[in-house]
Structure formats: structure tokens, C-alpha cells
C-alpha positions, -999 to 999 in steps of 0.1 A, spaced: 430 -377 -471 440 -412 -490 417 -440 -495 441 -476 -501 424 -500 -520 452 -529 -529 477 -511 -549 456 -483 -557 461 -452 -531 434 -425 -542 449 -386 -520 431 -357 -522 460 -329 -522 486 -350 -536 481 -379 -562 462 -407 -573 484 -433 -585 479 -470 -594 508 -490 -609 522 -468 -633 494 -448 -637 496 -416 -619 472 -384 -618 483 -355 -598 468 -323 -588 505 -305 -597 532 -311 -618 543 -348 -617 577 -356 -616 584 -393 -622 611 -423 -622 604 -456 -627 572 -464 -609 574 -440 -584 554 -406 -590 567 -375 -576 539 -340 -576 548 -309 -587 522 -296 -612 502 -317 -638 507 -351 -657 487 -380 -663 499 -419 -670 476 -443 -685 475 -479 -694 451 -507 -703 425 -505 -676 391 -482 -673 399 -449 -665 366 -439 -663 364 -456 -632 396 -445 -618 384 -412 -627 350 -414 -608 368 -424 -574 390 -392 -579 362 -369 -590 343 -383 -554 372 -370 -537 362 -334 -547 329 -342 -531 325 -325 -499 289 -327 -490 282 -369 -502 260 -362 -531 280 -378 -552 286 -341 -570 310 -313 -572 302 -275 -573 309 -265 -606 334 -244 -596 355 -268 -587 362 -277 -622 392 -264 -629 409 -283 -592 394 -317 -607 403 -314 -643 440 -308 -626 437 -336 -607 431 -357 -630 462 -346 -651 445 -319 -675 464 -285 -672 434 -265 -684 437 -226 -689 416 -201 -668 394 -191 -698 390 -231 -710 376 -236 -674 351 -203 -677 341 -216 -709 334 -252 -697 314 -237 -664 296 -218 -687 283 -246 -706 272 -262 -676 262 -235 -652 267 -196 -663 263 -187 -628 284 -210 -614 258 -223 -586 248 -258 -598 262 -292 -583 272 -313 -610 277 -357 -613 299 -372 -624 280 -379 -658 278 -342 -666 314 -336 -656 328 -362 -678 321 -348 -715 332 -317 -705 367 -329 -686 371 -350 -723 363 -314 -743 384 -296 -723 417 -327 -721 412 -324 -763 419 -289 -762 446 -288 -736 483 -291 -754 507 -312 -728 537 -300 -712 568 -300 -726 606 -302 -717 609 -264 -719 575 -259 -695 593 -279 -667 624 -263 -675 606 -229 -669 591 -243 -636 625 -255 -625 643 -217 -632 620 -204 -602 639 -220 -576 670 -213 -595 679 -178 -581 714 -172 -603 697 -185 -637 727 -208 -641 710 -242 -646 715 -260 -608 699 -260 -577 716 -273 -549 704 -304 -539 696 -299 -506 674 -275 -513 657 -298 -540 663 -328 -513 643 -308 -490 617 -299 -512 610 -334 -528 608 -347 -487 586 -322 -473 561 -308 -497 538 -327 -518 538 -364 -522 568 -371 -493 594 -389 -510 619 -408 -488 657 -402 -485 659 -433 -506 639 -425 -533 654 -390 -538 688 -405 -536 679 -426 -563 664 -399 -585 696 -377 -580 718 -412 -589 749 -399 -610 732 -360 -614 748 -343 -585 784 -325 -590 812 -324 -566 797 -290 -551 760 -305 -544 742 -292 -577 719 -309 -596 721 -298 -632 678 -293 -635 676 -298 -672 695 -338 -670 668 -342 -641 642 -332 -658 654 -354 -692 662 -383 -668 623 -385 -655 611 -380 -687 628 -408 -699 614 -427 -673 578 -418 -675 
């Protein structure tokens, strides 16, 4: 699902990005102006987000009532770059709707997204380190770019072979591994 509107390219499952700015539903992995999904970041600049953030909350909206289920909480709070914890989203259901039944506008939804982005501490080097060490089988600090080639081109936000070529620019060894902790400083850097 993607809705273009000029440079602004609003997807359901995979990111919301305008510009620079980039929301994502997973992690967000990004270089240069290019955003890459893998868990949970957020980018913003001088423009309203509130209204940024109302065409990604309508997303979420799957009857046209311009409302969410209030169980859906935790999926939008993610998309919009909050990595909330399981008990932060209980809490902020439970100040809407204890039960868990209600349909909830965007106006409601709001304060308690803000609440709950206060609260949430962002992610650090080590947290995307950690993520990284699940695909690294031998704990030894690469993956083999192919597999994180093949990855980055088939799941998620689709990156091209361009793209990922430029991302892995000066990172891979003679043997095809990409050392994960440079790739991970190296977007960083460029976020």
C-alpha cells in the first residue's frame, strides 16, 4: 500500500519517508537520504509533523472512520518511529480503553503517542549491534554480504543493487564480509 503525493511516499508495511524525514514501522537503517527499514527510527525537520503524522496514523485505518482500534496502538506508535515497550502500550490502552474495544481519532491518539515517545529511550549503537549479531551465526562481527545484499533487496523497503552497493562502499573485505559494527557507525553517521 503507498500513497505518492510529490516527494512524499506514505507505505503501510514499510516506511513513510519525505525528504530526509523517515518513519518506519522497523528498524531504520539510513545513508544519505535514502532510508533503509529494519526496526524503528524517526527523522525530523522543520515542517509539521502533526500532519505527517495524521496521513500515517489514516493508514492504520481499515474501516474509513477516520479511527484506529485501540489495539492497534502499539503497530502505529512503531510506525511512526516510537519503539514503545509491551507494558507502555498496555498502560496507554488502558488510559484510553481498559477493554481494549473502542475506535480511537486521531485527536485522542496523539497525546498519548507524545506520552508514550517521552518515555521511550532511543536506540543506540549497541541495540543495532545486538540486532545485527542474529544474523551473525559464528559471533565474529561479519556477515557475508550476500546474505546482507539479499536481505536489504528482498525484504522491507527494496533497495536496489545500486543503492546497497553504495551503502557497502569501502566496508566489504577481500572474502565478501561486511564488518556489521563500521556499517552500522557508517549509517549513523549519515542519519
Amino acid at each position: 500500500v503507498a500513497i505518492t503525493a510529490g516527494k512524499q511516499c506514505f507505505q503501510r508495511r514499510v516506511a513513510i519517508t519525505a525528504g530526509k524525514q523517515c518513519f518506519q514501522r522497523r528498524v531504520a537503517i539510513t545513508a544519505g537520504k535514502q532510508c533503509f527499514q529494519r526496526r524503528v527510527a524517526i527523522t525530523a525537520g522543520d515542517y509539521n509533523m502533526s500532519e505527517d503524522l495524521k496521513d500515517g496514523f489514516s493508514l492504520f485505518d481499515k474501516i474509513g472512520d477516520n479511527c484506529i482500534a485501540v489495539g492497534q496502538f502499539g503497530d502505529v506508535m512503531r510506525a511512526f518511529g516510537s519503539n514503545p515497550t509491551n507494558a507502555q502500550i498496555k498502560k496507554a490502552q488502558d488510559g484510553v480503553d481498559p477493554e481494549g474495544k473502542k475506535r480511537v481519532a486521531f485527536n485522542r491518539f496523539l497525546p498519548v503517542y507524545e506520552t508514550v515517545k517521552k518515555e521511550a529511550k532511543p536506540m543506540t549503537f549497541e541495540d543495532y549491534v545486538e540486532g545485527m549479531k542474529v544474523f551473525d551465526r559464528d559471533l565474529v562481527g561479519y556477515l557475508q554480504s550476500g546474505e546482507l545484499r539479499h536481505l536489504l533487496t528482498f525484504m522491507g523497503e527494496k533497495l536496489t543493487d545500486e543503492e546497497v552497493d553504495q551503502i557497502f562502499a569501502g566496508l566489504e573485505d577481500d572474502n565478501g564480509n561486511v564488518q556489521y559494527d563500521e556499517l552500522i557507525r557508517r549509517l549513523m553517521k549519515d542519519a
